[in-house]
C-alpha positions, 0 to 999 in steps of 0.5 A: 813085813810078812805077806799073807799068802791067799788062795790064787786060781791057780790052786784052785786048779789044783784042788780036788775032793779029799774024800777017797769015794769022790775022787774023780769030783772035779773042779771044784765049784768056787763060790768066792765071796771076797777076792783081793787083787794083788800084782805078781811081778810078770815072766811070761816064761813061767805062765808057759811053763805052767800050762800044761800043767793046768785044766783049762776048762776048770780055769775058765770055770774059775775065772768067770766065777771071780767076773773074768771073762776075757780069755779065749776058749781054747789055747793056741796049741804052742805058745810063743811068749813072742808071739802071744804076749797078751795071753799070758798077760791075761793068763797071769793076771788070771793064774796068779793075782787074782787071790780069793779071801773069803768064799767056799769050795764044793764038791761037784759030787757030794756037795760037801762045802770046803771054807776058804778063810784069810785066803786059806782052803780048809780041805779037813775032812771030819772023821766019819768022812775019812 
């Protein structure tokens, strides 16, 4: 059986403006209109190897657009899977299984809007805008 693959927040995270002129226009604005859930086997080793790749802030941003608002403010400045088992618990559920189907991303800068259907960021930019 093939399994749809749908946008997680963790692409959100790294989603920017295509548009040369925008650059700089980040996060981008998520505008969710269907999100799925779907459980992804826990390694907390993995969310640690992840993080200091990710923008908290926009991560936060994200989560609360899709109604979650349990992570903290601010991460602890080391992370011991040991020691901080319940954040990354949260951290992958948030990161990993929360799959956004339907909705739009917009451009902080030019409000142009970006689709997100079947799970699916259409980030193509018309002609004129290349």
């Amino acid at each position: 059986p093939t399994r749809t693959v749908l946008m997680r927040l963790l692409t959100h995270n790294m989603l920017i403006n295509p548009m040369k002129k925008f650059e700089g226009a980040y996060p981008l604005k998520l505008i969710p209109k269907k999100i799925t859930k779907e459980e992804v086997k826990y390694n907390p080793l993995f969310v640690v190897h992840l993080l200091p790749k990710l923008n908290y802030p926009a991560l936060l941003y994200a989560a609360s657009t899709v109604g979650l608002k349990d992570l903290p403010k601010e991460l602890p400045k080391k992370i011991d899977p040991t020691e901080h088992d319940e954040l990354l618990k949260m951290l992958h559920h948030v990161l990993l299984e929360v799959h956004v189907e339907e909705g739009l991303l917009v451009c902080p800068k030019s409000e142009r809007e970006f689709p997100i259907k079947q799970g699916i960021p259409n980030m193509r930019l018309n002609e004129d805008e290349v």
